[in-house]
N, C-alpha and C positions, 0 to 999 in steps of 0.2 A: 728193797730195804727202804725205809723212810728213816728223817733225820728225826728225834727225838726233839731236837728245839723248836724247828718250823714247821715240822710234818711233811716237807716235799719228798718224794722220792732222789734217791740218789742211788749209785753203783753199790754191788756188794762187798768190792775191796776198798770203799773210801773210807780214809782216815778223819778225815775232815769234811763237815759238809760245804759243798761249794758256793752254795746259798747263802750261810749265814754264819758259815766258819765254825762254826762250834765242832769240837772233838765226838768222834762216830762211836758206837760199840769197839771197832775193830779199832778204832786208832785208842781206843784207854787199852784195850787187851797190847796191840805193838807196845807200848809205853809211851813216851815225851815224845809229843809231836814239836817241828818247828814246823812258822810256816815261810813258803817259799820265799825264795830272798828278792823275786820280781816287784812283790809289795813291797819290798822295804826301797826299793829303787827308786819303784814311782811315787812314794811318799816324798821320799830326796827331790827328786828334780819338781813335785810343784811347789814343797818348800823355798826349791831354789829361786822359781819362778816367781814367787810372792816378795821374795826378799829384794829379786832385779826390778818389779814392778814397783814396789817402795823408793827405791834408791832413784828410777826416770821418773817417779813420779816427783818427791823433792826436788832433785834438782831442775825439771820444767818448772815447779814451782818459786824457787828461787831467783829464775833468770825471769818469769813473769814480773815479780814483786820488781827487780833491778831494773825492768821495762817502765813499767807503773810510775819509779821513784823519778827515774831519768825523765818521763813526759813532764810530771810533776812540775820539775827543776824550769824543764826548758818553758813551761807554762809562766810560771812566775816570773825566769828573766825577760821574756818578752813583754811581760804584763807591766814590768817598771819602765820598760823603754814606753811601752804606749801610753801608758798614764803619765808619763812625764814630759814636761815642758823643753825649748831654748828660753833662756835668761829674756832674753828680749824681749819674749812673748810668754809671761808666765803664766797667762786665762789661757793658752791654747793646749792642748794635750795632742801629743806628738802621732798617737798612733789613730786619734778621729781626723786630722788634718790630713795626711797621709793619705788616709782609705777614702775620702772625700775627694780629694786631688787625683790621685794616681787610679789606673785601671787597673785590674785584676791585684791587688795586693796579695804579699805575702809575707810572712814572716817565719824565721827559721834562729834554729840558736846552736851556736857549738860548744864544744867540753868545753869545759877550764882552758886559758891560755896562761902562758908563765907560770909562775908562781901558784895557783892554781884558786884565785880570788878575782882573776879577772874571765870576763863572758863572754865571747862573740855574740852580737846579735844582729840578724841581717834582716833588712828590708828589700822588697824586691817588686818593681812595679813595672804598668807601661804610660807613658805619658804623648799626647801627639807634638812633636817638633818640625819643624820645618814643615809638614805635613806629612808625615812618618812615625808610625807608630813607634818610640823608642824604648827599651826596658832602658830603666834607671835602679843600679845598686845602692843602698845606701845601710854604711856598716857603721854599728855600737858600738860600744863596751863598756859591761855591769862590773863595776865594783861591788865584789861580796861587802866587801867591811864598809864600805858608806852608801849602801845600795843606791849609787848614783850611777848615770852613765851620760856618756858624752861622745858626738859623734865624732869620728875616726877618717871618714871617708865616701864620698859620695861621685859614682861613676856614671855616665849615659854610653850603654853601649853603642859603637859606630858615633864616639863622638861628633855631633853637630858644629859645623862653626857659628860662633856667637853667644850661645849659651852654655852657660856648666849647670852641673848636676846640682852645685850650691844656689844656683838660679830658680833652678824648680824648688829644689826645699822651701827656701825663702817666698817663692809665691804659695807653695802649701800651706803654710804658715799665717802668715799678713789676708791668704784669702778666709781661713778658718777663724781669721780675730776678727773678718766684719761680719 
């Protein structure tokens, strides 16, 4: 027997043709065909499957964009600590003097502290002392509301005797104003 929709051959008891579905001779003579409830299963589950892939797919897109905003943020408060001055030296900008001075620079910024208007912003360098390579810390803090910042704290790790870390700032500084 062939199907009367497609023309392929099919069984002589089919009700249905398996091809192209459509209702046989034999299945209008049985009466109301349903069809098997396997299709209506596998409809469900890639239903389901489209609907789980939507919902990972927003939310990876949501935590990208929260990635994105966060660099953003921490871009701009480093970017006021380095374009910005000490009073003493207001032609020098803090983060060319810095990167001129000190080897390997770096710069890093953490959440919100307190209240959630103030910014860690960390510097992080190596400088030769004594004649020893030494990392020297040296920590911000961005005021949201008057986007100023003013240094907090300045450490040389395996403190040297004779110099502090305010020593080295101080020569980064007086050496980038000649």
């Amino acid at each position: 027997m062939f199907c009367k929709n497609c023309g392929k051959e099919i069984t002589e008891d089919a009700k249905l043709c398996p091809f192209c579905g459509k209702e046989t001779d034999m299945g209008a003579a049985a009466g109301p065909v349903t069809a098997p409830i396997g299709n209506f299963a596998k409809r469900e589950v890639k239903s389901n499957r489209k609907v789980v892939f939507i919902i990972v797919a927003c939310v990876a897109a949501l935590f990208l964009v929260m990635f994105i905003v966060s660099k953003v943020k921490e871009f701009y408060y480093i970017s006021l600590v380095k374009e910005g001055n000490f009073d003493d030296y207001p032609n020098v900008m803090i983060g060319e003097a810095f990167e001129n001075y000190f080897n390997q620079p770096e710069w890093s910024c953490t959440d919100a502290l307190e209240d959630g208007n103030l910014h860690s912003v960390e510097f992080e360098g190596t400088r030769r002392v004594d004649g020893v390579n030494r990392k020297v810390k040296i920590s911000f803090v961005v005021n949201d509301n008057s986007e100023n910042s003013y240094m907090t704290d300045a450490k040389i790790v395996g403190n040297p005797v004779g110099i502090t870390a305010e020593d080295l700032v101080t020569e980064a500084i007086v050496g980038a104003s000649y």
